[in-house]
C-alpha positions as CSV (number, residue, x, y, z in Angstrom):
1,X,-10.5,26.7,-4.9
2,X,-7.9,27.2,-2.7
3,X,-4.2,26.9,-3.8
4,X,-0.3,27.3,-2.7
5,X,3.0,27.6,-4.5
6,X,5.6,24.9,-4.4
7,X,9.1,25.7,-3.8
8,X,10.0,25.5,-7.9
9,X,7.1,28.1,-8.4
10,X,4.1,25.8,-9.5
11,X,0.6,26.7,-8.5
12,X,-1.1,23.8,-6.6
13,X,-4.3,23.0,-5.9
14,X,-6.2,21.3,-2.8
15,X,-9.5,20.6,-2.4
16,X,-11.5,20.9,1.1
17,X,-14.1,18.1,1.9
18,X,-15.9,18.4,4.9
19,X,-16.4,20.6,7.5
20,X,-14.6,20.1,11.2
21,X,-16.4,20.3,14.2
22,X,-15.3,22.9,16.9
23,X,-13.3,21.4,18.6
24,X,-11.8,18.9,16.2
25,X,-8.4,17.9,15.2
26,X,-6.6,19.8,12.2
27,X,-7.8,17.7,9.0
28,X,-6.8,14.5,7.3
29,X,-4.3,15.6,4.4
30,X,-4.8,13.3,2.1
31,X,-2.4,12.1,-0.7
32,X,-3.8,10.5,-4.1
33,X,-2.5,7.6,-6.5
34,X,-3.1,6.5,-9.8
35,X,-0.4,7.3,-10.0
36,X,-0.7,10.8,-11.0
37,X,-4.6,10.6,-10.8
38,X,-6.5,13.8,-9.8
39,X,-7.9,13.6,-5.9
40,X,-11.2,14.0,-7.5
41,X,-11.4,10.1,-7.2
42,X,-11.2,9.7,-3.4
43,X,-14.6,11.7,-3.2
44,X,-15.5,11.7,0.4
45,X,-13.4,8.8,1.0
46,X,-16.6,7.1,2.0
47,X,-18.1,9.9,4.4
48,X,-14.7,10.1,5.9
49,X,-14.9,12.9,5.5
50,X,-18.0,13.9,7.2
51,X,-16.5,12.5,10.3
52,X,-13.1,14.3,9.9
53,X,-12.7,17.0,7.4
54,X,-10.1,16.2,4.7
55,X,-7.9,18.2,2.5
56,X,-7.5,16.4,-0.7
57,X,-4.2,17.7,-3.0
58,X,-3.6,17.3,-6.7
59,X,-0.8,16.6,-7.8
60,X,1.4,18.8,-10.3
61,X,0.1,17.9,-12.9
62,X,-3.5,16.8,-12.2
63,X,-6.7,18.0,-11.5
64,X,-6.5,21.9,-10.5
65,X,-2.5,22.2,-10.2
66,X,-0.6,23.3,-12.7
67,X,2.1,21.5,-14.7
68,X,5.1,22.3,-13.8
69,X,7.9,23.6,-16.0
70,X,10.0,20.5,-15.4
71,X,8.9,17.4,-15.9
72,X,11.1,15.5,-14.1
73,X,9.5,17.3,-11.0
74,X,7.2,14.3,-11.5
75,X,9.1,12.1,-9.4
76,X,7.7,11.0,-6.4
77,X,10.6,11.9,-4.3
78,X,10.8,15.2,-5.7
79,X,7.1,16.0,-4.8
80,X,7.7,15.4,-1.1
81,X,8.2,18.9,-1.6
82,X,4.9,19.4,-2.5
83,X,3.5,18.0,0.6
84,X,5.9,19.8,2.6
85,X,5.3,23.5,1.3
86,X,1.5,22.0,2.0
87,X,1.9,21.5,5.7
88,X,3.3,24.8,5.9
89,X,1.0,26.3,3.6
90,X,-1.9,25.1,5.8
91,X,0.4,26.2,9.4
92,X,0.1,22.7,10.5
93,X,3.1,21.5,12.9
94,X,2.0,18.3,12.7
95,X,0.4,16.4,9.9
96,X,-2.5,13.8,10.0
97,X,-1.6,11.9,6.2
98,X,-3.6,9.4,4.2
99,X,-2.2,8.4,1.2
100,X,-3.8,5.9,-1.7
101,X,-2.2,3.1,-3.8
102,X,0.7,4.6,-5.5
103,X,0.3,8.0,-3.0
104,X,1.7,5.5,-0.2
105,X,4.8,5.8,-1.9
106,X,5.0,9.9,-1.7
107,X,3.5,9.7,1.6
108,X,6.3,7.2,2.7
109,X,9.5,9.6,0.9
110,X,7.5,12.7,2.6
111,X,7.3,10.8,6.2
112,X,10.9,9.6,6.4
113,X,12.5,12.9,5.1
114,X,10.2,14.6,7.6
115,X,9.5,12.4,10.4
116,X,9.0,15.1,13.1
117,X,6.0,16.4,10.7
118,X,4.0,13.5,10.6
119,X,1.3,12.8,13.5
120,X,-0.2,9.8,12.4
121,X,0.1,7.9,8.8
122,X,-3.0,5.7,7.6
123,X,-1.5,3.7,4.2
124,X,-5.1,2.7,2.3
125,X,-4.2,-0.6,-0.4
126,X,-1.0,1.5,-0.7
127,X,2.7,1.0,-2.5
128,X,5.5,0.8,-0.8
129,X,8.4,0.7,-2.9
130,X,10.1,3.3,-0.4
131,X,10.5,0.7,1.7
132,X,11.6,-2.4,-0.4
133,X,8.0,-3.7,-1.0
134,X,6.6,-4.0,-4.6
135,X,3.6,-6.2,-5.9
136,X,4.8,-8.8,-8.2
137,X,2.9,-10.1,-10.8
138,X,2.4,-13.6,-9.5
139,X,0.3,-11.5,-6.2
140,X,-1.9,-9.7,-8.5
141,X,-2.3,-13.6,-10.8
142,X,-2.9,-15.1,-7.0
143,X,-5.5,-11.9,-6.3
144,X,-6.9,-12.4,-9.7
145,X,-7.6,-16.3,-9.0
146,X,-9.8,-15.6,-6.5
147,X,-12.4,-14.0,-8.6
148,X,-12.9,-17.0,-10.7
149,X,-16.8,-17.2,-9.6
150,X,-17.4,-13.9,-10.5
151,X,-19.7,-13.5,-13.9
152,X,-17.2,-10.9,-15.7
153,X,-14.0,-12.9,-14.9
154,X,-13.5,-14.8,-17.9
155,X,-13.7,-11.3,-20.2
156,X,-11.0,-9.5,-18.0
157,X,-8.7,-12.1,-17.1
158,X,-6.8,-11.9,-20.7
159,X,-7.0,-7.9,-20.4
160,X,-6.0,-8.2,-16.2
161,X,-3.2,-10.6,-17.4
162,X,-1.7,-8.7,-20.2
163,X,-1.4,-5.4,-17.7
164,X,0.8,-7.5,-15.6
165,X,2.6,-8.4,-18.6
166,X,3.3,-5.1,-19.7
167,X,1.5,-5.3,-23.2
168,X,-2.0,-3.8,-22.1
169,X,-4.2,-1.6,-24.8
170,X,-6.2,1.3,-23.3
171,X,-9.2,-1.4,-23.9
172,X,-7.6,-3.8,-21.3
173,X,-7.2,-1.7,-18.5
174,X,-11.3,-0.7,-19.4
175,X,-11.8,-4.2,-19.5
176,X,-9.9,-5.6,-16.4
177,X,-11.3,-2.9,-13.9
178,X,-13.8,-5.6,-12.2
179,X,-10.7,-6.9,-10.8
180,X,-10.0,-3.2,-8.9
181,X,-13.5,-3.1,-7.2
182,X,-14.6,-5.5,-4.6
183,X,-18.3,-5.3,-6.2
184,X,-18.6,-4.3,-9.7
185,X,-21.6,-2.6,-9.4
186,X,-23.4,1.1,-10.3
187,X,-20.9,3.0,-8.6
188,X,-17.5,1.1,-9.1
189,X,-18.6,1.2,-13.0
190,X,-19.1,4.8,-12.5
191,X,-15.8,5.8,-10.8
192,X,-13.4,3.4,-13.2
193,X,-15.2,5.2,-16.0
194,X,-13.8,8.3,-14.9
195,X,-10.1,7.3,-14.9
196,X,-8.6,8.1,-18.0
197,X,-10.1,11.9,-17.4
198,X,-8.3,11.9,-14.4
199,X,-5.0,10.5,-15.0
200,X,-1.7,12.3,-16.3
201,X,-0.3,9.3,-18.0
202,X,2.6,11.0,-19.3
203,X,3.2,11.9,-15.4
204,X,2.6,8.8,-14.6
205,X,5.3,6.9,-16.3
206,X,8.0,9.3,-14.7
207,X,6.9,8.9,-11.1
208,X,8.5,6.0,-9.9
209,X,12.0,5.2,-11.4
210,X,14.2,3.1,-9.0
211,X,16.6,5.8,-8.5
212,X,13.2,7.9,-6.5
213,X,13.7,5.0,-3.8
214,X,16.5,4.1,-1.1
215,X,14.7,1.2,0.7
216,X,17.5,0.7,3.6
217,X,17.7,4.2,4.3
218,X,13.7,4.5,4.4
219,X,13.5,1.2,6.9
220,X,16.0,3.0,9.0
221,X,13.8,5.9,9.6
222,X,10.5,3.7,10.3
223,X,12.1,1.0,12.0
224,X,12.5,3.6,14.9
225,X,9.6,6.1,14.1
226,X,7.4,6.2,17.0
227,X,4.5,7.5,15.3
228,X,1.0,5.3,15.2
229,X,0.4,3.5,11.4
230,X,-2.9,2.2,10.0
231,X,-2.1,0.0,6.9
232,X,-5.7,-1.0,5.7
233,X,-5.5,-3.9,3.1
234,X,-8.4,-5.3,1.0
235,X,-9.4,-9.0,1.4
236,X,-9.4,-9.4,-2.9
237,X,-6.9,-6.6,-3.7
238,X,-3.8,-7.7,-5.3
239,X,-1.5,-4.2,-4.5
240,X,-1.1,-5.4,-1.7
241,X,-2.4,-8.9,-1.0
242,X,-3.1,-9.0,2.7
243,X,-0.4,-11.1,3.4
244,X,1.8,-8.4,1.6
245,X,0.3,-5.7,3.7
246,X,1.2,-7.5,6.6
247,X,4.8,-7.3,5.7
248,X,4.7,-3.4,5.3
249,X,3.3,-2.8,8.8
250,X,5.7,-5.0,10.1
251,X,8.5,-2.7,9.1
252,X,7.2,-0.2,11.6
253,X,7.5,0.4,15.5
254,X,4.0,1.1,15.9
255,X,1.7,-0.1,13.3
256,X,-1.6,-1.5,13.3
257,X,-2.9,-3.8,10.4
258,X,-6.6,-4.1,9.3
259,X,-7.7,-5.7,6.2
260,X,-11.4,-4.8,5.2
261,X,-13.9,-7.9,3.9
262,X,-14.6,-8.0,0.4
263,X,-12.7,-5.1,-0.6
264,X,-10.5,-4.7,-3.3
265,X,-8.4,-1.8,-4.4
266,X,-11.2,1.1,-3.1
267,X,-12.4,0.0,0.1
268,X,-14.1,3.3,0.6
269,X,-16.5,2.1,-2.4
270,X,-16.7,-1.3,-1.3
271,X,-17.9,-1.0,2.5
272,X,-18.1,2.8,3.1
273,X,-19.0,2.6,6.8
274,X,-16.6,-0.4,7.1
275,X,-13.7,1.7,5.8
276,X,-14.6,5.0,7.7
277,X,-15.1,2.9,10.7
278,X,-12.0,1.7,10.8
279,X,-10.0,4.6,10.1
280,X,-12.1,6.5,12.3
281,X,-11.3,4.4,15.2
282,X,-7.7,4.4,14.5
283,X,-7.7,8.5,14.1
284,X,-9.7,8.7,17.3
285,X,-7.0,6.7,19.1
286,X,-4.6,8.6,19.0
């Protein structure tokens, strides 16, 4: 498994996932969420990565990378570091980045402290505190409304509702995953039954602080970025609703804004051809 060594002397990991054709662009660097969830999860990003090889990296922390010595490394701005030493790692000039829920906020901290690094950003149901954006609980309660029909709703609404609330058990985040998944079916059952494994909880609750974020300095930077932006949004999803997503591409110069059918929070496991599809096209574009 190949590795690198961030600036403060950690050992991380990256994972490749498909091959590139001769010929083809440098690959897709992708950046997970959880937060602080091994990239394990992203799999093949719904044969993404068939069509444009991907390098997946953990996070300190996660999956194959070490912890670091100090954990208040966790932060999400202080990791743009990570994906910095990365790029250079991998003697990219230019970087191709996809980041994942709560990796949209790393991607975004890494992008405008580095804007001359970034070729192309694709933002998949992803934060965007950087910028000023969060996801209230009344948008995940509107979200959640919409699933009234479904046959597991009235189990994990209490369970959805009291994550929201900030008084969730282990057993309702188990319990409330329908609401994550576009179809609760074989495989979304499969992959939400892999998350706790996955996750750095500990990490998780120092990732995000306000003082990681300074939103007006961030909208400065991609107010005038003229690099191309996919922000894919899923129709059910509730981080962001699509209405929310539209907002976040409307903070950029050049941004594009698709929202996928029937997806929720994973659209690569809702619609896998949908999702690569899209991103495909966009990548291609370019």
């Amino acid at each position: 498994m190949p590795t690198f060594t961030a600036a403060d002397g950690t050992r991380l990991a990256y994972h490749l996932v498909g091959e590139r054709a001769p010929g083809q662009r440098a690959p897709l660097v992708c950046v997970p969420g959880g937060p602080m969830r091994a990239s394990a999860y992203l799999g093949d990003l719904g044969g993404l990565a068939r069509r444009r090889g991907t390098v997946l990296l953990d996070l300190r922390g996660t999956g194959a990378s070490e912890t670091p010595a100090d954990p208040a490394t966790y932060r999400c701005d202080r990791q743009a570091a990570d994906v910095e030493a990365l790029r250079e790692h991998l003697g990219l000039e230019r970087v191709d980045l996809l980041a994942h829920s709560a990796g949209g906020d790393l991607a975004l901290l890494y992008a405008t402290r580095h804007p001359e690094r970034v070729r192309s950003l694709t933002l998949v149901t992803a934060r965007a505190r950087a910028l000023g954006v969060d996801f209230t609980a009344r948008h995940r309660a509107e979200a959640g409304a919409r699933r009234s029909h479904e046959p597991w709703f009235e189990t994990a609404r209490g369970p959805y509702e009291r994550i929201w609330a900030g008084t969730a058990t282990d057993a309702d985040f188990d319990e409330a995953a329908p609401f994550f998944y576009g179809h609760w079916d074989a495989v979304a059952q499969a992959h939400a039954a892999e998350d706790a494994a996955q996750s750095n909880e500990a990490a998780a609750e120092l990732y995000a602080p306000p003082e990681a974020f300074d939103p007006a300095a961030a909208r400065a930077v991609v107010a005038a970025w003229d690099v191309p932006v996919l922000v894919l949004g899923g129709e059910l999803d509730g981080g962001p609703l699509p209405r929310i997503a539209a907002t976040i591409a409307g903070l950029f110069r050049r941004a594009e804004l698709t929202v996928q059918t029937g997806a929720g929070h994973y659209p690569w496991l809702d619609d896998p051809e949908g999702f690569t599809g899209s991103v495909d096209r966009f990548l291609r574009g370019l």
